[in-house]
C-alpha positions in Angstrom: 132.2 51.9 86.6 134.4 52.8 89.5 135.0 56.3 91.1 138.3 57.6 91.0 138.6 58.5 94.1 136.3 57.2 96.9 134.3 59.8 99.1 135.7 58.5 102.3 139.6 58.6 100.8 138.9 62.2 99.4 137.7 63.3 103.3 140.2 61.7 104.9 143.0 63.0 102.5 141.0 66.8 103.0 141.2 66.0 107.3 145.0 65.1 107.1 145.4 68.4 104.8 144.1 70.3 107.8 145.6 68.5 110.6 148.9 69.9 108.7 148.1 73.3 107.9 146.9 73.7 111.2 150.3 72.1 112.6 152.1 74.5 110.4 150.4 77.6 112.0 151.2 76.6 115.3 155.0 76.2 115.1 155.2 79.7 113.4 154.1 81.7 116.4 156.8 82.6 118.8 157.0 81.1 122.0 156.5 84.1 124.6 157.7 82.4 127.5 161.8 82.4 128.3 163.9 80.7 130.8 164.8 82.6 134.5 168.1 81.6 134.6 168.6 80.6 138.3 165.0 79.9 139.5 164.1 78.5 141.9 167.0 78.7 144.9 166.3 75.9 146.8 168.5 74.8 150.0 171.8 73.0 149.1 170.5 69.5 150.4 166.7 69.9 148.8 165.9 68.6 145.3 162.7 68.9 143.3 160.7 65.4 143.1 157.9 65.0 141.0 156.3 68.8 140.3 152.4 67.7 141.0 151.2 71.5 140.3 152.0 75.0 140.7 149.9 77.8 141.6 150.2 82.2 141.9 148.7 83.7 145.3 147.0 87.1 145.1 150.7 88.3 146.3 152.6 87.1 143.6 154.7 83.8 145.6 154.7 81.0 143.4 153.4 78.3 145.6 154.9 74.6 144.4 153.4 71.0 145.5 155.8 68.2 144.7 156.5 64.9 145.6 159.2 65.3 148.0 159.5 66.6 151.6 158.5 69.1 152.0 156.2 68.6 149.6 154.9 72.5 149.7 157.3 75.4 148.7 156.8 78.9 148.8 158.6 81.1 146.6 157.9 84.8 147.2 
């Protein structure tokens, strides 16, 4: 006599259930972060390579490390 539906079909059919409710609940939040239109001003001749990361100083400058020269910025 054979099962209908096999133990490992029903948990994997269960996990993918999850994986998509889960999914779901994600894209319905908003997203709280918006553009500043205009940020950074960088020099005319300077372009942004590769952004490696980005860090906040106790005084609020955004400090940038990218693969260009200079390859530290400052923004205050």
């Amino acid at each position: 006599m054979s099962d209908p539906l096999p133990p490992k079909f029903t948990r994997v059919a269960l996990l993918i259930a999850a994986v998509i409710a889960c999914a779901a609940a994600v894209h319905a939040q908003d997203n709280p972060y918006r553009v500043a239109e205009g940020w950074p001003q960088l020099p005319s001749a300077m372009k942004f390579g590769g952004v490696i990361s980005t860090d906040v100083d106790a005084r609020g400058n955004i400090w940038v490390f990218h693969r260009n020269d200079p390859p530290i910025l400052q923004f205050a």
